[in-house]
C-alpha positions in Angstrom: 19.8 11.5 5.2 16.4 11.0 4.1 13.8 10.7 7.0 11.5 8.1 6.1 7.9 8.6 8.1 4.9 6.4 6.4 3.0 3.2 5.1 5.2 0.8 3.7 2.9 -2.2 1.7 5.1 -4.7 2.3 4.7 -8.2 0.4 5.3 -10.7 3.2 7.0 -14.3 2.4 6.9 -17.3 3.3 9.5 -18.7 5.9 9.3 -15.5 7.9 7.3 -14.0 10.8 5.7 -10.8 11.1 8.5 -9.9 13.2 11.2 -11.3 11.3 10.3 -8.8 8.2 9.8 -5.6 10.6 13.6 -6.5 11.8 14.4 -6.9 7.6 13.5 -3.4 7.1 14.9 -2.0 10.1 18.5 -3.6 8.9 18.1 -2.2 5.5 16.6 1.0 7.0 18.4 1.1 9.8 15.1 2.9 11.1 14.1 1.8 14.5 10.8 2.9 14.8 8.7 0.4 12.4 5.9 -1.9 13.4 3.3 -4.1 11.3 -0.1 -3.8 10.9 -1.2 -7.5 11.7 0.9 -10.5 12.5 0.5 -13.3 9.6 1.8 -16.7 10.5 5.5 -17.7 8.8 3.4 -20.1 6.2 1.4 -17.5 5.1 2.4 -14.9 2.2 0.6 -11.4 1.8 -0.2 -7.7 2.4 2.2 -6.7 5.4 1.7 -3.0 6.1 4.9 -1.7 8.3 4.4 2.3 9.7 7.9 3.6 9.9 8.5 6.6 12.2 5.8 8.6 13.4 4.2 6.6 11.4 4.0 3.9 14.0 1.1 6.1 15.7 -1.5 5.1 13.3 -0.7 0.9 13.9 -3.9 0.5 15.8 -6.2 2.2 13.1 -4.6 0.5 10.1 -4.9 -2.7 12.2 -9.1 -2.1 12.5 -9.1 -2.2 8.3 -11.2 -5.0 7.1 -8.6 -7.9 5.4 -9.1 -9.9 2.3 -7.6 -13.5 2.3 -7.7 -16.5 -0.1 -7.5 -19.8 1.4 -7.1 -23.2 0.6 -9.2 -26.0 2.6 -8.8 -29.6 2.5 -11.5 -32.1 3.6 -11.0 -35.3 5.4 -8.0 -34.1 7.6 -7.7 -32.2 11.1 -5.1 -31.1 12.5 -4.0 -30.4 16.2 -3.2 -26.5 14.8 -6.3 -26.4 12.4 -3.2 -26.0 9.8 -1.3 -28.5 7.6 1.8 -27.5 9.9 -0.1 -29.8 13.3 -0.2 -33.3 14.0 -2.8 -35.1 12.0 -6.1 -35.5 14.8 -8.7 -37.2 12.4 -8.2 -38.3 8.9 -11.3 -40.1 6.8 -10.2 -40.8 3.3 -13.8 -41.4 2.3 -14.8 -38.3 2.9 -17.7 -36.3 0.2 -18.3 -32.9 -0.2 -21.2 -31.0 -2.3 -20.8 -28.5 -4.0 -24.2 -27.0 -3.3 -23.8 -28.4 0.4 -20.6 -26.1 0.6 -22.0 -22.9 -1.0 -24.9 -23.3 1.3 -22.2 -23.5 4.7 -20.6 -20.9 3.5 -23.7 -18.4 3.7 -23.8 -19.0 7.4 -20.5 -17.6 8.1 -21.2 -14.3 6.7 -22.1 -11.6 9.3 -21.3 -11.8 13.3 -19.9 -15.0 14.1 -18.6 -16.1 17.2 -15.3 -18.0 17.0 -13.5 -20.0 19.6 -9.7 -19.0 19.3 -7.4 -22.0 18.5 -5.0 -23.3 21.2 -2.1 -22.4 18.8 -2.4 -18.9 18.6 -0.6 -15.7 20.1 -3.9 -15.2 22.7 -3.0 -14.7 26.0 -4.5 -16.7 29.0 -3.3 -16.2 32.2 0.0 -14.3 31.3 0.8 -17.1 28.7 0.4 -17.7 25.4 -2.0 -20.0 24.1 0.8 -21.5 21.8 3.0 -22.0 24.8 0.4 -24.1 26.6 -0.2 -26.0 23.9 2.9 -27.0 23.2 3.4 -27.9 26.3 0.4 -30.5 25.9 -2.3 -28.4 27.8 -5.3 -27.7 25.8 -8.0 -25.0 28.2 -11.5 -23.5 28.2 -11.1 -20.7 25.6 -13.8 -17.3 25.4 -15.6 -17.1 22.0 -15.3 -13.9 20.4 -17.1 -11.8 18.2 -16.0 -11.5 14.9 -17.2 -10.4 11.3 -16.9 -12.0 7.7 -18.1 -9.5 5.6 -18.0 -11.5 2.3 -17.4 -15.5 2.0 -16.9 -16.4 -1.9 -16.4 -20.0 -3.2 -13.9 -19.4 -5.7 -13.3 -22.8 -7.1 -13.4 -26.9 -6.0 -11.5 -30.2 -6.7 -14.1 -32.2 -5.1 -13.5 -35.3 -7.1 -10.5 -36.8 -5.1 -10.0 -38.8 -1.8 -9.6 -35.3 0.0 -11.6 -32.9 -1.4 -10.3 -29.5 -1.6 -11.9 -26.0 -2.1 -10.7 -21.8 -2.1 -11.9 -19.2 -0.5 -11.9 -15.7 -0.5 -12.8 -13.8 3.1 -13.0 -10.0 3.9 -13.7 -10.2 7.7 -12.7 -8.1 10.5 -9.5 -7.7 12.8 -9.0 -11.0 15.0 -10.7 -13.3 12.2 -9.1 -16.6 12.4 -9.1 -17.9 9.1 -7.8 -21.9 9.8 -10.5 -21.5 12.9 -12.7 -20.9 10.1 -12.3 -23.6 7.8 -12.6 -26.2 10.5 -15.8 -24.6 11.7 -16.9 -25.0 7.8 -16.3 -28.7 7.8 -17.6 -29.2 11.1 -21.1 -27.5 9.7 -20.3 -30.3 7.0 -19.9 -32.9 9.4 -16.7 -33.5 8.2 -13.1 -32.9 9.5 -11.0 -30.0 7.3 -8.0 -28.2 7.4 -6.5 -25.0 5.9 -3.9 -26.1 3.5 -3.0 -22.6 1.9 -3.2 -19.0 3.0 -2.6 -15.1 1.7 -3.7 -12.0 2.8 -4.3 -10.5 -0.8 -5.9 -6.8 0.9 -5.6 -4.9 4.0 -7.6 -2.1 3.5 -7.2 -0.4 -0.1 -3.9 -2.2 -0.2 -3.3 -4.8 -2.8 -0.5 -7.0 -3.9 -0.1 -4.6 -6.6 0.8 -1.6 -4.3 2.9 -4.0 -2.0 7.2 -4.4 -2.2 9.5 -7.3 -1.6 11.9 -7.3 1.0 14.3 -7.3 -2.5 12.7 -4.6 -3.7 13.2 -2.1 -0.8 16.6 -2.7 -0.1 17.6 -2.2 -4.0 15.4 1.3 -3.5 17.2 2.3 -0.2 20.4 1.8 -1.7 19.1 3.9 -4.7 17.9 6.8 -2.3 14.2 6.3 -3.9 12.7 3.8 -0.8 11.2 7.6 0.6 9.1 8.3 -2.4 7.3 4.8 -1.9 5.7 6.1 1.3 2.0 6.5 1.3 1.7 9.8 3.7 0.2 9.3 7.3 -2.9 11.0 6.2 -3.8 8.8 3.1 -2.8 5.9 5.0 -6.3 6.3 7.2 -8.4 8.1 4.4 -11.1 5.6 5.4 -11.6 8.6 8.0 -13.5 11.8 6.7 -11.3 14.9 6.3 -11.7 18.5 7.1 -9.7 21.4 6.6 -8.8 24.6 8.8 -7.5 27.5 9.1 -3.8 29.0 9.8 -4.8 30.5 13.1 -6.7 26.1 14.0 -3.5 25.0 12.5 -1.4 26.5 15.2 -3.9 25.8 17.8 -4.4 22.2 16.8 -0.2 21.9 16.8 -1.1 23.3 20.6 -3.1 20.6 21.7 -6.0 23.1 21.3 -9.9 22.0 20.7 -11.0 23.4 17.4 -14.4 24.9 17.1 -16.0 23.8 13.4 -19.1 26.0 11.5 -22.4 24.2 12.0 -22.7 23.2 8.9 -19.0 21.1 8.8 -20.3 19.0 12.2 -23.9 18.4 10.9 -21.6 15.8 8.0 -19.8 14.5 11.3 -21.1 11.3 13.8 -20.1 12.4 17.2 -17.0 10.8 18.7 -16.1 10.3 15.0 -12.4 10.4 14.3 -11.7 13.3 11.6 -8.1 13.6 9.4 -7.2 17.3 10.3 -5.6 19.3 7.3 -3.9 22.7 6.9 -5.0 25.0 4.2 -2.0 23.8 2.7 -3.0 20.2 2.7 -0.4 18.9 5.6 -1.9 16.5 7.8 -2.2 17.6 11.0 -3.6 14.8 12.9 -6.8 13.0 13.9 -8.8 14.5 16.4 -12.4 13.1 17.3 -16.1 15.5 16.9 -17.6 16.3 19.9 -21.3 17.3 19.2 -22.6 18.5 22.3 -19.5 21.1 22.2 -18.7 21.2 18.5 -15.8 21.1 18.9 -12.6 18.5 17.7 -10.9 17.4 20.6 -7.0 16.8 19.4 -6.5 12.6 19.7 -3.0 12.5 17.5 -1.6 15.7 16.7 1.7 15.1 14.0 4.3 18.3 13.4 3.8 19.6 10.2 7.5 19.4 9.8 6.9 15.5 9.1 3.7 15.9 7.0 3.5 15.4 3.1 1.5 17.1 1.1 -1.5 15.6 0.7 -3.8 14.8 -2.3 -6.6 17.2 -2.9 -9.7 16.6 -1.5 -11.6 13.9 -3.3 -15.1 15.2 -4.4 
């Protein structure tokens, strides 16, 4: 049998959590080691990467890849889950939105921003869930955090009806909340608002075009070909540079061994900088991070070769 190890761009539905699609593919699978790449509500569609197998080891750097969404706000409503899934909180049917008004909000989201989680969310305060609290009917202090939007685009308006609406396009960072944000764009209008729609269109390099349905994967497991849709554990984090070693580092750095790296290969590196570690083959070795006092690579996640792929060349 085939042993499937890799990024699998999934395209998440609607109607299903995060969860629910990593226990799809691990029925269709039947691979048990699989987790996502960030949890998307059940309303919202998107980019779902899942790492199957030792794949599974690189969640938490796939997870710090900037995300793309497109959202849908609607003016003149809040909601007690900043979603059109809550209760109804405030409702002015009267409401007006300017164009020009709006772009100019927007532009004061971009950058650090600090955002104030919402009380349905999967935080946890106290050993509980914020969700849990609040559906309990407890609403508590909450810690702003630091987050960043690295583009905010106005993509188009219907401002000429009893509740305006607008989309959105954000890239922001890991632990961006994107309803959280289109109330706090309302409230810098002085008017209530609510996300209507949501989809992550990008998580990292990945688009919907590179993504497969949950339809889509089962027909290619039952075909044999699901393997060959597997972007290798070291493409999967080429946002991280890349150096190659020798057959002798190879077998070191499958060891647990530091590797030593010529002068001029470290002067490229930040220290502390996490590297992709290839053999002269091209197999991903693992990621180890540069030490610049010692120049040296000190071994971080070391993967048998036995589960690499071969690699694309370097890119130049």
């Amino acid at each position: 049998m085939t042993v499937l190890e890799g990024i699998l761009p999934v395209w998440k539905p609607a109607g299903m959590t995060s969860h629910d699609v990593v226990a799809k593919v691990r029925r269709i699978t039947k691979e048990k080691r699989i987790g996502h790449t960030g949890t998307l509500d059940p309303q919202v569609t998107g980019v779902l990467p899942l790492c199957i197998g030792h794949a599974t080891r690189l969640v938490e750097h796939i997870q710090e890849l900037p995300k793309t969404y497109v959202a849908r706000l609607v003016f003149g409503i809040a909601t007690d889950t900043e979603d059109l899934t809550g209760t109804i909180i405030d409702r002015d049917e009267n409401v007006r939105v300017d164009r020009d008004r709006l772009t100019e909000a927007l532009g004061k989201f971009v950058g650090e921003i600090e955002q104030i989680p919402p009380m349905y969310s999967a935080v946890k305060v106290g050993g509980k869930r914020l969700y849990e609290l609040a559906r309990s009917g407890e609403e508590i202090d909450r810690k702003a955090r630091t987050v960043t939007v690295y583009t905010l685009k106005l993509l188009d308006t219907q401002l000429d009806q009893p509740l305006p609406e607008a989309s959105i396009e954000v890239q922001c960072s890991k632990g961006t909340y994107i309803r959280t944000l289109c109330v706090d764009i309302g409230r810098t209008l002085g008017v209530p608002s609510v996300m209507k729609e949501l989809v992550r269109t990008k998580t990292g390099h990945w688009s919907q075009e590179q993504c497969l349905t949950l339809e889509q994967i089962e027909q290619l497991h039952k075909q044999g070909e699901l393997a060959k849709q597997l972007v290798p554990l070291g493409d999967a984090v080429d946002h991280l540079p890349d150096v190659t070693v020798s057959e002798q580092q190879t077998a070191h750095a499958l060891q647990g061994k530091k590797l030593r790296l010529p002068a001029s290969v470290g002067q490229t590196l930040r220290s502390g900088e996490l590297v992709r570690v290839y053999s002269p083959q091209r197999l991903f070795i693992g990621l180890m991070s540069w030490d610049e006092a010692e120049g040296l690579l000190v071994p971080n996640k070391i993967f048998s070769t036995s589960f690499g792929r071969e690699a694309a060349p370097i890119r130049t």
